[in-house]
C-alpha positions as CSV (number, residue, x, y, z in Angstrom):
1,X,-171.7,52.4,45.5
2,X,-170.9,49.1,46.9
3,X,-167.3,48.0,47.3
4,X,-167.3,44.8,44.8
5,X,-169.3,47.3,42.0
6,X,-166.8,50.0,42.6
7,X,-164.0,47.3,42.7
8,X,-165.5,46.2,39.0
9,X,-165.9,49.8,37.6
10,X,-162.2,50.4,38.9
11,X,-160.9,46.9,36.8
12,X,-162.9,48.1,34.0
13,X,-161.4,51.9,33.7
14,X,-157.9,50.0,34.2
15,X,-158.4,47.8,31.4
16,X,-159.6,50.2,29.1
17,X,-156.9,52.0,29.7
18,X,-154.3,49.5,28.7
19,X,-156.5,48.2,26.2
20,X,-156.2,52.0,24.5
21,X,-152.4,51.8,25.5
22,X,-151.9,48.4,23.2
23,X,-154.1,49.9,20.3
24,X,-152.1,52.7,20.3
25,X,-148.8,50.8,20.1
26,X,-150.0,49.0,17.4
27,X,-150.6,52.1,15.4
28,X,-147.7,53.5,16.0
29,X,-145.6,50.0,15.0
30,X,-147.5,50.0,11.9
31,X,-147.2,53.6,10.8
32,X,-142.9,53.0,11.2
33,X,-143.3,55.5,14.2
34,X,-141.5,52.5,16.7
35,X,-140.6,49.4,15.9
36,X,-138.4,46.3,17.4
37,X,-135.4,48.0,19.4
38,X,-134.6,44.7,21.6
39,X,-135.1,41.4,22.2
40,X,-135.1,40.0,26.0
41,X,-135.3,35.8,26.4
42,X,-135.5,34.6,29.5
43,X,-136.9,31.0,30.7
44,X,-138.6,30.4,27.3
45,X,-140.6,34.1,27.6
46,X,-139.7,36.7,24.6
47,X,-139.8,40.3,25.8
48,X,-139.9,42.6,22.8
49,X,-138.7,46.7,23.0
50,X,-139.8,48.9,20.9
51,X,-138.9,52.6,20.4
52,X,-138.5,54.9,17.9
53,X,-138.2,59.0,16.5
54,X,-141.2,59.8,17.9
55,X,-139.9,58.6,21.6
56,X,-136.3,60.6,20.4
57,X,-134.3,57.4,19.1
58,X,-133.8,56.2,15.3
59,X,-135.6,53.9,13.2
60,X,-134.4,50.7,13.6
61,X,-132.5,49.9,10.0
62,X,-131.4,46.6,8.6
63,X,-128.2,45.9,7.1
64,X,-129.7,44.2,3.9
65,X,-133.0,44.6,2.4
66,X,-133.9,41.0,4.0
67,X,-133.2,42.4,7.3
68,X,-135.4,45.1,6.8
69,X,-138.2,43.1,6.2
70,X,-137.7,40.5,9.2
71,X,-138.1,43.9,11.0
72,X,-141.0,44.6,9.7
73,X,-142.4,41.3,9.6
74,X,-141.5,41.7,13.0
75,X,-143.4,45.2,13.8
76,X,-146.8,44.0,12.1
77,X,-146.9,40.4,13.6
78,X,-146.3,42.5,17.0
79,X,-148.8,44.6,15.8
80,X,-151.5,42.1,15.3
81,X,-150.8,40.8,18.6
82,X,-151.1,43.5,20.2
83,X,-154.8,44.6,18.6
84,X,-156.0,40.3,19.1
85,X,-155.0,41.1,22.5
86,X,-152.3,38.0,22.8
87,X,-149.8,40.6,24.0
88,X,-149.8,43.8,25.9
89,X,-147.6,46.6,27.0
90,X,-145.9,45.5,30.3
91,X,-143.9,49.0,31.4
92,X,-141.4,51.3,29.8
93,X,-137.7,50.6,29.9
94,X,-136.0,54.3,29.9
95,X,-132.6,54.3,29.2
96,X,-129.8,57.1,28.1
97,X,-131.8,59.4,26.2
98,X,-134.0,56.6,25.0
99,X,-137.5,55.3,25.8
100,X,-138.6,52.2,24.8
101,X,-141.9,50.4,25.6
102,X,-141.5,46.4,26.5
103,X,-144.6,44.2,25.2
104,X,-144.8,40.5,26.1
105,X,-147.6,38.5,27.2
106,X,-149.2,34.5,26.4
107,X,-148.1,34.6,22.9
108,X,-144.3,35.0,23.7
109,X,-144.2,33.1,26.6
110,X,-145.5,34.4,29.3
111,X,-148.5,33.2,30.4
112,X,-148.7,35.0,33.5
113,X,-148.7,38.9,32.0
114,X,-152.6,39.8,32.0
115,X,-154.0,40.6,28.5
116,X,-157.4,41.3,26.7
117,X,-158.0,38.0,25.6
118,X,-156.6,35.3,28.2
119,X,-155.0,31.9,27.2
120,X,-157.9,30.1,27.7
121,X,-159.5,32.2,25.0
122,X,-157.2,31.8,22.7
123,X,-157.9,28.6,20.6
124,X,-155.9,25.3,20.9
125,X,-154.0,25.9,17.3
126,X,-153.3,29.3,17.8
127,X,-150.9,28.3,20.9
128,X,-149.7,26.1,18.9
129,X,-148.7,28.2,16.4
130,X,-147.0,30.8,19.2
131,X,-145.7,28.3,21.0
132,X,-143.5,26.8,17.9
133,X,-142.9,30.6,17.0
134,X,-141.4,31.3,20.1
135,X,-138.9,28.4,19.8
136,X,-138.4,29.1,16.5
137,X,-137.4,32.9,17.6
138,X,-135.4,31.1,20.8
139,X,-133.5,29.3,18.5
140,X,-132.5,31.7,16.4
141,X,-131.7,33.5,18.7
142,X,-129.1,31.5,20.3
143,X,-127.5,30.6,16.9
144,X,-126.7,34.4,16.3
């Protein structure tokens, strides 16, 4: 097999792979098996964590009804996301008897994190809409 077929075939497999990997993430957010554990910011980028009891940690739980549904506003937006192919899973983050997988990608900032669909896919209002979204979460952020 020539190098730049086996090069594509390889690309292909890897992609498949992580393209199972976000599915699969996004099945678990929506079934309540993981959801939002932590929120990293840094230069404008959102990082989201998610873990949950079926990676040995707790549910994440809301003080107040309200809170409880920003989380799961939260888990199914992520969700979406993650099966439109605007985010993706970037690595684990394993701490003290926790594991938590970290998803970012164009739609929280980081353009440079390879997804499914790249920015240029994505259509001229839709950035627009995750680029006020992820001030929006910014800003919030910083008033808490």
């Amino acid at each position: 097999m020539p190098r730049e077929q086996l090069q594509k075939t390889e690309t292909r497999t890897i992609s498949g792979i992580m393209r199972a990997i976000d599915i699969w993430t996004a099945i678990l957010l929506l079934t309540g098996q993981v959801t939002v554990g932590g929120v990293f910011i840094s230069s404008g980028a959102i990082w989201l964590s998610f873990t949950g009891p079926i990676f040995g940690a707790d549910r994440l739980q809301g003080e107040t009804p309200a809170a409880d549904g920003v989380i799961d506003v939260i888990d199914v937006v992520t969700a979406l996301l993650l099966i439109v192919g605007q985010v993706t899973n970037t690595g684990p983050w394993i701490s003290s008897g926790r594991f938590n997988m970290v998803v970012s990608g164009p739609a929280f900032g980081n353009p440079n994190v390879p997804v499914p669909a790249t920015p240029q896919e994505t259509s001229p209002r839709a950035r627009r809409f995750y680029a006020t979204l992820r001030q929006e979460i910014i800003r919030h952020a910083l008033r808490t």
